[in-house]
C-alpha positions in Angstrom: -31.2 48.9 -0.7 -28.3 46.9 1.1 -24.9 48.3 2.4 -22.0 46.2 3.5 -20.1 47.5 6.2 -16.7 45.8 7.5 -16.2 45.2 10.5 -12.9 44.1 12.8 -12.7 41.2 14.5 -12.8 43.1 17.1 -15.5 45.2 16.5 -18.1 41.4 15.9 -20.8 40.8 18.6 -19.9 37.1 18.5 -22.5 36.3 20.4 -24.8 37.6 18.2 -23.4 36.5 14.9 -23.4 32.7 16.4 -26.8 33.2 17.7 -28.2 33.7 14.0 -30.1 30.4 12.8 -28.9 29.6 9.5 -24.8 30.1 10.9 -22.8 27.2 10.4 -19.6 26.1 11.3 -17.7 27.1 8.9 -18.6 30.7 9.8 -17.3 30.6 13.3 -14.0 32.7 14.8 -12.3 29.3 15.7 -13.0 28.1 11.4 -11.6 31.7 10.1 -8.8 31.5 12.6 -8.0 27.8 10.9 -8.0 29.6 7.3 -5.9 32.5 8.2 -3.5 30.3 9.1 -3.4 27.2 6.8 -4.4 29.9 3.6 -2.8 33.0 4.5 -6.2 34.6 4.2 -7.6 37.8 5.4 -11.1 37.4 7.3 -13.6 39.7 6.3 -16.6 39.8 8.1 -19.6 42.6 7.1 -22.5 43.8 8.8 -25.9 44.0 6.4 -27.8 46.8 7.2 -31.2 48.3 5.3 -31.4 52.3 5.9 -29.0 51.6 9.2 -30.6 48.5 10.6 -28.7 45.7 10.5 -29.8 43.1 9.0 -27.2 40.3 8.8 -23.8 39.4 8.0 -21.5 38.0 5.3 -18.8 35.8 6.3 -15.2 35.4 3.6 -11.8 35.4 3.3 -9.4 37.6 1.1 -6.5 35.9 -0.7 -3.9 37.0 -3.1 -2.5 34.6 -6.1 -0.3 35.8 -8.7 -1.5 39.3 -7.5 -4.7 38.6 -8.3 -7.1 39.4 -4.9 -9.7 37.1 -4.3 -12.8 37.1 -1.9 -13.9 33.7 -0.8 -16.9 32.7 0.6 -14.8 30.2 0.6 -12.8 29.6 -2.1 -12.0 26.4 -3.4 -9.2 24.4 -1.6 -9.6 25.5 1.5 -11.5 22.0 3.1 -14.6 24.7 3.2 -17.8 23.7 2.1 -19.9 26.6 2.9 -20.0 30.3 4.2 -21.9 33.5 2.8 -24.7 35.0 4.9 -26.3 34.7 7.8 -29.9 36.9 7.6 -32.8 37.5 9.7 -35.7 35.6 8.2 -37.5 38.3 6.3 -34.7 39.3 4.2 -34.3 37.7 0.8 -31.1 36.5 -0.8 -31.4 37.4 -3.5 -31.4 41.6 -2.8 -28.3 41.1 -0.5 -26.7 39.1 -4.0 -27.2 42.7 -5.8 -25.4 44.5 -3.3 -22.3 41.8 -3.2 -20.4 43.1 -6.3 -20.2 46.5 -5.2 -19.0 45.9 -1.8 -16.4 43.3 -3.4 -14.9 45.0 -6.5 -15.2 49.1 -5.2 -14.8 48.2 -1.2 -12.4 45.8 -0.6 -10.8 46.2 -4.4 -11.1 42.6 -5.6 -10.6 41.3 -8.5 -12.4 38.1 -8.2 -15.1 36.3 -5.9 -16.6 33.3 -5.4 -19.4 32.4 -2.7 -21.3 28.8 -2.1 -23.7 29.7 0.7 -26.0 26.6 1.7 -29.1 28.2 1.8 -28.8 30.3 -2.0 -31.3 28.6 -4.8 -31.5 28.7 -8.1 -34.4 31.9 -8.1 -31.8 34.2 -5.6 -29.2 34.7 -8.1 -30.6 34.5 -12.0 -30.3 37.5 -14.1 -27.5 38.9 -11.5 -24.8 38.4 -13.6 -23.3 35.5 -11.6 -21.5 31.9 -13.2 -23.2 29.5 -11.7 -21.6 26.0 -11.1 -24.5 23.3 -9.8 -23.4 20.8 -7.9 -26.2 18.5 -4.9 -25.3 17.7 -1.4 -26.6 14.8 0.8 -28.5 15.6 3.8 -29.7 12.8 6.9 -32.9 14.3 9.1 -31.5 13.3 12.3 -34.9 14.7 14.1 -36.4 11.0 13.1 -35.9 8.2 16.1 -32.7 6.2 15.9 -34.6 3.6 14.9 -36.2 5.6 11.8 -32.5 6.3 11.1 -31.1 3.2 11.0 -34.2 1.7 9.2 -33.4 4.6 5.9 -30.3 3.1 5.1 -29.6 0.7 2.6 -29.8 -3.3 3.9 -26.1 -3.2 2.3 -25.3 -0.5 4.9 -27.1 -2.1 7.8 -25.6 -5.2 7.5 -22.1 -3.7 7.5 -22.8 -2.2 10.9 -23.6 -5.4 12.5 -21.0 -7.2 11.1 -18.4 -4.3 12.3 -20.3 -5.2 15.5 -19.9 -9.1 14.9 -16.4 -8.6 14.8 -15.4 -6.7 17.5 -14.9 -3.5 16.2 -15.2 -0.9 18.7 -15.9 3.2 18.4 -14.2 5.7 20.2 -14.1 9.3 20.4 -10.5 11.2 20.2 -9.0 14.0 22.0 -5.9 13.7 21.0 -3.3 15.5 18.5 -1.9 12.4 17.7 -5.5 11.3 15.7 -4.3 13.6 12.7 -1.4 11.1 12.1 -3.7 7.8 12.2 -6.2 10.3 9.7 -3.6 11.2 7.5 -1.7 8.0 7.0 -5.2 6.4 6.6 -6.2 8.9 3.7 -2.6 8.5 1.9 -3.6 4.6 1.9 -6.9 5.4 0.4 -5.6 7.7 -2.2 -2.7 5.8 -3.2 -5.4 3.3 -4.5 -6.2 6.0 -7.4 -2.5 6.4 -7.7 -3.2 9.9 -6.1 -2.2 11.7 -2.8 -4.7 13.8 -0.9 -5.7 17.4 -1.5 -4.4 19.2 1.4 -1.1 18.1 3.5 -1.1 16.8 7.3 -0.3 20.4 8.7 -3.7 21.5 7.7 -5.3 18.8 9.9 -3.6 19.2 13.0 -4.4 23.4 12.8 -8.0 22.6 12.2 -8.1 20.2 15.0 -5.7 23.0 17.7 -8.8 25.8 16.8 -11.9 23.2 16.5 -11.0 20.8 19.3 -11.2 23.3 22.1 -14.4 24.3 21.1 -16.5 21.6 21.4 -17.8 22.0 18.1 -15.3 19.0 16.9 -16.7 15.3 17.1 -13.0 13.0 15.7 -13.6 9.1 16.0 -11.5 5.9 15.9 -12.9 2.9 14.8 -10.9 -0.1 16.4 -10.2 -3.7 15.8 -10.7 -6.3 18.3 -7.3 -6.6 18.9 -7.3 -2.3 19.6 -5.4 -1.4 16.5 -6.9 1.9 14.7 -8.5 0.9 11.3 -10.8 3.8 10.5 -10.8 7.3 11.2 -13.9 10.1 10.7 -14.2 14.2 11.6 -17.4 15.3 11.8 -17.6 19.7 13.0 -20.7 20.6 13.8 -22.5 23.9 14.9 -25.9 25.2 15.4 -28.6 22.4 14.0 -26.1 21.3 11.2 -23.6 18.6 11.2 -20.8 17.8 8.3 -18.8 15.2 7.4 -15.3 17.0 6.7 -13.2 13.7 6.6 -13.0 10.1 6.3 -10.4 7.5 6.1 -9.4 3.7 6.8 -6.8 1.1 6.1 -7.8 -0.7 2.6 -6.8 -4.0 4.3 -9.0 -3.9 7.1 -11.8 -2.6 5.3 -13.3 -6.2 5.1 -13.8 -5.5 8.9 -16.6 -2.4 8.1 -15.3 0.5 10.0 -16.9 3.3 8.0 -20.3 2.5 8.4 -20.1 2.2 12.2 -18.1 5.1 12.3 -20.8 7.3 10.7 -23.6 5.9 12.1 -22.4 6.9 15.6 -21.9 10.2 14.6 -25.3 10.5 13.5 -26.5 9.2 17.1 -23.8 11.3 19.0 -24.3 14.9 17.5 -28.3 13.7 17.2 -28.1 13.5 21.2 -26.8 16.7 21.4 -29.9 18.6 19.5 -27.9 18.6 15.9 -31.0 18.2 13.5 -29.5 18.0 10.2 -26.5 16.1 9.3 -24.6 17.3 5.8 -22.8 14.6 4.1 -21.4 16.3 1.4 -21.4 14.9 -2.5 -20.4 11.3 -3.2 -23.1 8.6 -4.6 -21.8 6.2 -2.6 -23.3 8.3 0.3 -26.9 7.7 -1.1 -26.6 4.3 1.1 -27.1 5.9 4.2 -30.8 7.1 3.7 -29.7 10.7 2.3 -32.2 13.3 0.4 -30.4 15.8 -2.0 -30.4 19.3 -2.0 -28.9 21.6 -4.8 -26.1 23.4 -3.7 -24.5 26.8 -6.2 -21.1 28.4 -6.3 -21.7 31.6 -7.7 -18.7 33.1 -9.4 -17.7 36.6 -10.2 -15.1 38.5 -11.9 -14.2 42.5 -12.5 -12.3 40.9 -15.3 -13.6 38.2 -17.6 -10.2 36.4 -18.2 -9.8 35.9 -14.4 -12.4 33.0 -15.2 -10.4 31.0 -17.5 -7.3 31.9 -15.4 -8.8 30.2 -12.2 -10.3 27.1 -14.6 -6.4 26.8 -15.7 -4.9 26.4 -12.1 -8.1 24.0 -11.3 -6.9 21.4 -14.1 -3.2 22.8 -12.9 -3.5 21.2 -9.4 -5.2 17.8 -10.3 -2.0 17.3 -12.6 0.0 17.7 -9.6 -1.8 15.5 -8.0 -1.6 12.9 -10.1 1.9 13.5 -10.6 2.6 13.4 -6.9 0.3 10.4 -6.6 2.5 8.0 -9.4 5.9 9.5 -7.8 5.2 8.0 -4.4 4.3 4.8 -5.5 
């Protein structure tokens, strides 16, 4: 049998914590420090233990809408991919998942929770009495050679980094504040092309990159024209053996130019020299061109009340509206 116990901040070995091997970075005190602020959220961090030995940890954020409580691990929105546990090898998912309800709805008093953690499958959670939704993720084995790397990826793709190459454009890695702006401007253009605006405002970039930056754990690139004007922009956290790409943007009329690809392909060979093994590319099919492998990937929802369900499904479709609506009104 599992028990949760919350703990402080204060009261987390750190060191520890970051030390387990299946911790990523979006389970870090620089990440939860970036939520707090941009959400409003409440960490929570627990210690597993079995009969008193600890066993592990489970990483989340509280939030309160419409005075509704929620428990994230993470929630949708939050530019979050992953969190959940972080276990010693011998301890199965799936018995921590049984104790998870009770340490959410009679601990903490939620009402609702929702948890994606990378390493859940199909076999941890059936017959628990969580709502699955099943979603894959793209995944690059950066322990091959460069060479193996480059040689996985689509001709299409290849050929788009030497023609970025042909043409002068040039790579460099930011360390600046001021990178948010070229980002943010550079995602507008790409959203306006849907008649949409992006999902989360500037101010949520600029606080990720003030808590990440510092840490070393934040890789932000500019991809250049010839003439030194910034055409492309990518954000790639990484922590641990794991990599993710968290952001992308460039100008549509210097896309003919092939900034993306060379952007990503020298963050493969930049966190690959630094001992990063596997690089998460998130969803996308037009990702498959770099020389991905899928993996299935499950947000496992729960409520204490069943109409909470249809509630949250409501202010899904609720925000893409305003999206869209947002989108045609700056045009």
């Amino acid at each position: 049998m599992f028990e949760f116990k919350r703990l402080t901040l204060e009261q987390v070995n750190w060191e520890e914590l970051d030390s387990f091997g299946d911790r990523i970075v979006f389970q870090t005190l620089p990440w939860l420090r970036f939520l707090e602020k941009t959400q409003s959220a409440e960490p929570v961090i627990a210690a597993i233990e079995q009969s008193g030995e600890p066993k592990g940890y489970f990483t989340g954020l509280i939030v309160r809408k419409y005075g509704v409580k929620i428990l994230g691990s993470p929630f949708r929105g939050w530019s979050t991919s992953y969190m959940g546990f972080n276990l010693s090898p011998d301890i199965p998912r799936r018995e921590v998942l049984k104790a998870l309800p009770s340490f959410v709805f009679d601990q903490l008093k939620c009402h609702h929770f929702e948890i994606v953690d990378r390493y859940i499958r199909e076999e941890d959670y059936v017959g628990l009495g969580y709502t699955p939704v099943l979603y894959r993720t793209f995944e690059i084995d950066l322990t091959k050679s460069e060479e193996e790397l480059f040689d996985s990826m689509k001709s299409a793709c290849r050929r788009c980094i030497r023609k970025a190459k042909k043409n002068g454009v040039y790579i460099e890695e930011a360390q600046d504040m001021e990178f948010a702006d070229d980002y943010y401007d550079q995602l507008c253009d790409v959203f306006a092309k849907q008649s949409l605006v992006p999902k989360y405002p500037k101010p949520l970039v600029q606080v990720m990159i003030k808590h990440l930056l510092p840490t070393g754990n934040l890789l932000m690139l500019r991809a250049r024209s010839e003439d030194g004007l910034c055409i492309g922009t990518g954000i790639f956290p990484a922590f641990n053996d794991t990599m993710i790409f968290w952001g992308g943007a460039s100008w549509r009329k210097h896309q003919i130019l092939r900034p993306n690809e060379s952007i990503m392909w020298y963050a493969m060979r930049y966190w690959k020299s630094r001992c990063i093994k596997k690089f998460d590319i998130l969803g996308g099919m037009y990702k498959k061109k770099y020389g991905v492998y899928s993996i299935p990937v499950s947000r496992l929802i729960m409520s204490k009340y069943g109409t909470l369900v249809k509630f949250r499904d409501l202010a899904k479709k609720m925000v893409k509206s305003r999206q869209i609506i947002l989108g045609h009104v700056k045009q």
